[in-house]
C-alpha positions in Angstrom: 28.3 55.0 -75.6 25.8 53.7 -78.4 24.9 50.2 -78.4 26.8 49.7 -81.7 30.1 51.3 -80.2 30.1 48.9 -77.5 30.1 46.5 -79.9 32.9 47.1 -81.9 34.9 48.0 -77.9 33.6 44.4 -77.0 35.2 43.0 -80.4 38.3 44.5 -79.3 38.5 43.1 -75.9 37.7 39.6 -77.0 40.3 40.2 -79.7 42.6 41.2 -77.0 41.8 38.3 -74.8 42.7 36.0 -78.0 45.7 37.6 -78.3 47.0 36.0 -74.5 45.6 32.8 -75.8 48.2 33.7 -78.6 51.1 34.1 -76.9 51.1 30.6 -74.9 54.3 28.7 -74.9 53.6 25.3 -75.9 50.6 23.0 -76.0 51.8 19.9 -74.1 54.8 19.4 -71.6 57.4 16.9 -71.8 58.2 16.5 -68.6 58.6 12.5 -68.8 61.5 12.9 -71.2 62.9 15.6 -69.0 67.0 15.2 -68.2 67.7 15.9 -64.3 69.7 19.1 -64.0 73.8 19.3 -63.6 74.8 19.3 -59.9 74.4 22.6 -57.9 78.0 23.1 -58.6 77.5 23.2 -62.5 77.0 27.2 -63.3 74.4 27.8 -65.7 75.2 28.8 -69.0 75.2 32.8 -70.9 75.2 32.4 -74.5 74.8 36.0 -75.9 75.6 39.7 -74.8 72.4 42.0 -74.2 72.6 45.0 -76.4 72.1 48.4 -74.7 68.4 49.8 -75.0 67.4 52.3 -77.3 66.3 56.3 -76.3 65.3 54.7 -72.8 67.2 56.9 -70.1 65.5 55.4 -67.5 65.5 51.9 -68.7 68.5 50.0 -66.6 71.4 48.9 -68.1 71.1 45.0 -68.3 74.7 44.8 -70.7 76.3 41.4 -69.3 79.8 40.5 -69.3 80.5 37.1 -70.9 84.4 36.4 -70.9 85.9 32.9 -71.8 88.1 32.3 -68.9 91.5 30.9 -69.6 91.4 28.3 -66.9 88.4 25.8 -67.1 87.4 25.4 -63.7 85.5 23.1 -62.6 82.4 24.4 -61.6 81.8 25.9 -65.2 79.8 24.0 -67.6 80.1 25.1 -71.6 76.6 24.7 -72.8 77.7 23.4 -75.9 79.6 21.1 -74.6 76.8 18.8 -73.1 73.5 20.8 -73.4 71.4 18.0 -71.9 72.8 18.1 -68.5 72.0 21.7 -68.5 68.7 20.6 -68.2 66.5 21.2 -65.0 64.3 18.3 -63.9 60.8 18.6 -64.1 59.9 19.8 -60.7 63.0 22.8 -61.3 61.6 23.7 -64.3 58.0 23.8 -63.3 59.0 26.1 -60.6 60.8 28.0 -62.3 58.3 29.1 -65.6 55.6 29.7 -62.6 58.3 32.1 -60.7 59.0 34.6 -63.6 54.9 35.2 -64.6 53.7 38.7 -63.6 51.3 39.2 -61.1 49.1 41.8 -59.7 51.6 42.6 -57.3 54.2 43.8 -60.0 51.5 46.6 -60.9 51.0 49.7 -59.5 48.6 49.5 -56.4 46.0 52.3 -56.2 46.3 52.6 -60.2 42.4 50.6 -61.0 44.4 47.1 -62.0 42.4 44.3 -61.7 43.3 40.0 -62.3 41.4 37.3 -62.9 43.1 33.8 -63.1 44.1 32.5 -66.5 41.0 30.8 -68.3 42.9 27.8 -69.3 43.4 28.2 -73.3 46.2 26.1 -74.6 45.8 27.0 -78.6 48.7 29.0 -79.5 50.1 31.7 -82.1 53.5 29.0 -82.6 51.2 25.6 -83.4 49.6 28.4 -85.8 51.5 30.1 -87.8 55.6 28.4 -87.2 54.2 24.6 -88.5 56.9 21.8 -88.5 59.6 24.4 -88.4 59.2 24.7 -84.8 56.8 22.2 -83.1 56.8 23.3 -79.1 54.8 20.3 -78.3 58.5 18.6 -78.8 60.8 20.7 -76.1 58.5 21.9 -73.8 59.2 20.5 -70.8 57.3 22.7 -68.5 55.2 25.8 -68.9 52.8 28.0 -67.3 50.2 30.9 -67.7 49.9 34.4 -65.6 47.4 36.0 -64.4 45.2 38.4 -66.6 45.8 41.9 -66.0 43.2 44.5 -66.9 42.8 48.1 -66.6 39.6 49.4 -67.1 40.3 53.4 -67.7 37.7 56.5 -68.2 35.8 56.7 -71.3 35.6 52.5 -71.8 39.2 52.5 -72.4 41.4 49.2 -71.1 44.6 48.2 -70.5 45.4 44.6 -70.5 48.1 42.5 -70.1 49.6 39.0 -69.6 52.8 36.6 -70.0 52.6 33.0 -70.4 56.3 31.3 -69.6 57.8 27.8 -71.3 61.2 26.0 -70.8 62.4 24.5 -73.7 64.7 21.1 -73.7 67.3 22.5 -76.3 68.7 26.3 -77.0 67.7 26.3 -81.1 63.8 25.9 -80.5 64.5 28.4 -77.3 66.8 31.2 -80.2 63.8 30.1 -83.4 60.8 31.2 -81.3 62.2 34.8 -81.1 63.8 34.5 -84.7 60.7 33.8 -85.8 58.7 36.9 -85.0 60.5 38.7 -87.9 59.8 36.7 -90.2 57.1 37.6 -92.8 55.3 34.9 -93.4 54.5 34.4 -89.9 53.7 38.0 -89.2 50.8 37.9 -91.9 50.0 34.5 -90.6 49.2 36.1 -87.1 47.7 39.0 -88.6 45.5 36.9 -90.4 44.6 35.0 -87.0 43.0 38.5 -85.5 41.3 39.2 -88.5 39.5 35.5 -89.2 38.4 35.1 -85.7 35.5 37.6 -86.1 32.4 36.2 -86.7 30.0 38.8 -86.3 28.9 40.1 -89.8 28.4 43.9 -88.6 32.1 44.0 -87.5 35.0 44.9 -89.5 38.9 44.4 -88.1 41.3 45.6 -90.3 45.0 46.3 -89.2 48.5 44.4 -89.4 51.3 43.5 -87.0 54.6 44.4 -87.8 58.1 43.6 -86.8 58.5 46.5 -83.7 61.9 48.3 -83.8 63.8 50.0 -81.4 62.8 47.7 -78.3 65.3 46.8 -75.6 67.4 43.8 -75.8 67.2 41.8 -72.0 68.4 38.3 -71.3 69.7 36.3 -74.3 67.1 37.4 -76.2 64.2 39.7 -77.2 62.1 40.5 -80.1 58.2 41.8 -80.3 55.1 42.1 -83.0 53.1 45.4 -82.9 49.7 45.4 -83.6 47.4 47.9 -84.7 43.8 47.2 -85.3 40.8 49.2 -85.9 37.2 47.0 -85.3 34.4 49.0 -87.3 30.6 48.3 -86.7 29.5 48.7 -90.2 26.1 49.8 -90.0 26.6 53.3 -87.9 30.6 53.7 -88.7 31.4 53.5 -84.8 34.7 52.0 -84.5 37.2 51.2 -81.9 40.9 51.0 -81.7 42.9 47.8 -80.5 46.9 48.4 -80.1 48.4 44.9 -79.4 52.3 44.0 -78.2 53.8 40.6 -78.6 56.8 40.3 -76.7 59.1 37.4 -76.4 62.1 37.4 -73.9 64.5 34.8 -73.7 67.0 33.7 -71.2 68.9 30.6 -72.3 65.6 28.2 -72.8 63.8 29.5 -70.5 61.2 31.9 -73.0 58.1 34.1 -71.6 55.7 35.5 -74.1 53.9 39.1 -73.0 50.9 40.2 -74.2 49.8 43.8 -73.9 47.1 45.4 -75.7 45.1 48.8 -74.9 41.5 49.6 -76.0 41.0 53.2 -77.2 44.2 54.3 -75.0 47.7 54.4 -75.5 49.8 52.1 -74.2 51.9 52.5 -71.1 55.4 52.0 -72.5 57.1 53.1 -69.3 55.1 50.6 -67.1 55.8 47.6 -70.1 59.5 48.1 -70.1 59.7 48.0 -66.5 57.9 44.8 -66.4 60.3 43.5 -69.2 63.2 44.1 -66.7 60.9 42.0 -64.1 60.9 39.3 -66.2 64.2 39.0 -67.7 65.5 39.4 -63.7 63.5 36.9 -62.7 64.6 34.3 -65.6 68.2 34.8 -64.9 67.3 34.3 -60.8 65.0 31.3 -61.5 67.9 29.5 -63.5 70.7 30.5 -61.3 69.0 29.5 -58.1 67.4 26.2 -59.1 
């Protein structure tokens, strides 16, 4: 690879390693305002139906159940009834956002994946782009980063991928945060964060995210940005190509944000919806046990 095409495959990888700095959830806990949880006895709450998955055969069926019993018994808690004492303490909650985050372990062993802890970032796409219509720094009452998982394939190609994990004092921050990623303004606002953070005058990135369609609804909650990006070393034309996932999934206010991007490959859509069944599984088990 010329000198100038490692260029533009560096500008890619630092533009996918912004991208995980992106998809943080929240800059500052709130853990001193936090409300202990309910008792153990107090069941915690489901407030939507999962929709089946689209043209996935192999993608399990995570449809839930919810029926309004007739009887109130009571170990069952309505979480609009009294949402704060649905609320883990901060110790639950800390625990709990560090339980769902995937590791190396949840990635095929012998396949060439790699992690290295999180570098500590704490600037995020929200604070960015969602302004006082949904300020984090107010709900978050615990949150924490994952590993980062790379790839590094034949040919300079890399696979990379990380989730970052935040529980949210109230459901309506928890429901806006994946609202909000189909919204335009803050899809071009995003976009426009790729773009403006190169600041190498021999580079070029040009490419959009859009609203992805068709993706699977886990939890209480899911909705993604897809991001194509070409990065173009204007002197010799070499260019490389940066394909970027955002992926929020949400289960009651407990929300984890995955980033995946491949350099130069496809992406593994197989391996990322499996992982997005890890996670959702692991949000329903780390409320439910807690």
């Amino acid at each position: 690879m010329t000198s100038s095409g490692r260029s533009s495959r560096l500008a890619a990888v630092l533009l996918a390693s912004l991208l995980f700095v992106a998809a943080a959830c929240g800059t500052d806990g709130k853990a001193d305002d936090a409300t202990p949880k309910a008792p153990a006895t107090t069941a915690p709450p489901s407030t939507t139906e999962a929709a089946e998955p689209a043209d996935h055969d192999d993608h399990d069926d995570h449809d839930t159940d919810v029926t309004q019993p007739t009887d109130e018994p009571d170990d069952v808690t309505e979480p609009t009834d009294d949402p704060e004492a649905e609320l883990l303490g901060e110790a639950d909650a800390q625990a709990a956002v560090e339980s769902v985050n995937l590791t190396i372990d949840d990635l095929p062993a012998g396949e060439g994946w790699t992690s290295e802890p999180d570098d500590g970032g704490d600037d995020n796409v929200f604070d960015k782009c969602a302004g006082e219509e949904l300020d984090l720094d107010e709900h978050t009452i615990a949150k924490a980063r994952g590993q980062e998982l790379t790839n590094e394939l034949e040919d300079d190609a890399e696979l990379m991928i990380q989730t970052a994990t935040g529980y949210l004092d109230d459901l309506d921050p928890s429901s806006e945060m994946i609202e909000i990623l189909s919204d335009e303004e803050f899809v071009a606002c995003t976009t426009d964060g790729v773009i403006d953070s190169n600041d190498n005058p021999d580079l070029e990135i040009t490419g959009a995210f859009d609203t992805a369609d068709g993706v699977p609804q886990l939890g209480d909650g899911l909705a993604a940005l897809q991001g194509d990006f070409t990065i173009t070393h204007t002197p010799s034309g070499e260019s490389a190509h940066l394909g970027a996932l955002l992926v929020l999934v949400r289960t009651d206010t407990l929300v984890t944000a995955v980033t995946a991007t491949a350099v130069d490959t496809p992406g593994d859509e197989q391996l990322l919806y499996g992982l997005l069944d890890t996670i959702a599984d692991r949000q329903a088990d780390a409320l439910a046990t807690a």
